[in-house]
N, C-alpha and C positions, 0 to 999 in steps of 0.2 A: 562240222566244226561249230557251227550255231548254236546247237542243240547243246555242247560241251559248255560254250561260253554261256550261255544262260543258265543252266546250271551251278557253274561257279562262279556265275553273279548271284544266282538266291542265295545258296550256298552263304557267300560274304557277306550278303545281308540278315539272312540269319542269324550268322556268327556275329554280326555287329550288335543286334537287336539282343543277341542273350547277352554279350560284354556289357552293355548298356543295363540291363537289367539285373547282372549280380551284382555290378558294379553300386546301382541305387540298395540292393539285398546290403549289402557292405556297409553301407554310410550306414543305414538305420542300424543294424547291429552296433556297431560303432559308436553311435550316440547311445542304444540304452548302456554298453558297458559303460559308457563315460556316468551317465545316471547313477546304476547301480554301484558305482563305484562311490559316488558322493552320497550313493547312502549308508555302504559299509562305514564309509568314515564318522555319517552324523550316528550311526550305533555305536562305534565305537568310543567315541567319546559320551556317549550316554551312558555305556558301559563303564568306563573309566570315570564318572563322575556316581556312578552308583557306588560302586567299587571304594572311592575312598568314602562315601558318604555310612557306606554298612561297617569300613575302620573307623569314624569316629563312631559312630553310636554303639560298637561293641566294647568300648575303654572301658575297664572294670569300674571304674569311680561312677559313671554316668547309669551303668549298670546297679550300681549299688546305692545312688542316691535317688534314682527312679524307683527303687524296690524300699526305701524306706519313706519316698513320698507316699505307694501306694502302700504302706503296714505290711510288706510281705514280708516273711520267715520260710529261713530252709525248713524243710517238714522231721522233724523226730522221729525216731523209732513206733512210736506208739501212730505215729501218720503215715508210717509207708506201708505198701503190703506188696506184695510179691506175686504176681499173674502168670500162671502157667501157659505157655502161648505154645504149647505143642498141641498138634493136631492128631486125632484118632485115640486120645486118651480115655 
């Protein structure tokens, strides 16, 4: 009977020492999804502040007042040409 009881004394100390040890496994997971999760958010609002900042700068006005600050012009016929982009010709 000795031999038994000391057994399932290791046994429970074992089993205590791994609970103890996924249990500390747990919290650190735990904190980085806490992390990673406050950095989904600080992208996402990075995201959302690109996002409207690429809506104003594509307003047709801002587009066409920048094109005639810099002297641009749509290109004419005599300026376009036509590239054949097929392979093996």
């Amino acid at each position: 009977m000795g031999k038994l009881n000391l057994a399932l004394y290791v046994l429970t100390l074992v089993s205590g020492f791994a609970m103890v040890h996924m249990r500390s496994d747990l919290s650190q997971a735990y904190v980085q999804l806490l992390k990673e999760q406050r950095k989904e958010v600080l992208l996402n609002e990075d995201f959302n502040r690109l996002k409207l900042a690429q809506a104003q700068l594509s307003e047709s006005h801002l587009i066409q007042a920048n094109a005639a600050k810099q002297q641009l012009h749509l290109p004419g016929l005599g300026e376009t040409r036509i590239i054949d982009a097929v392979l093996g010709r």
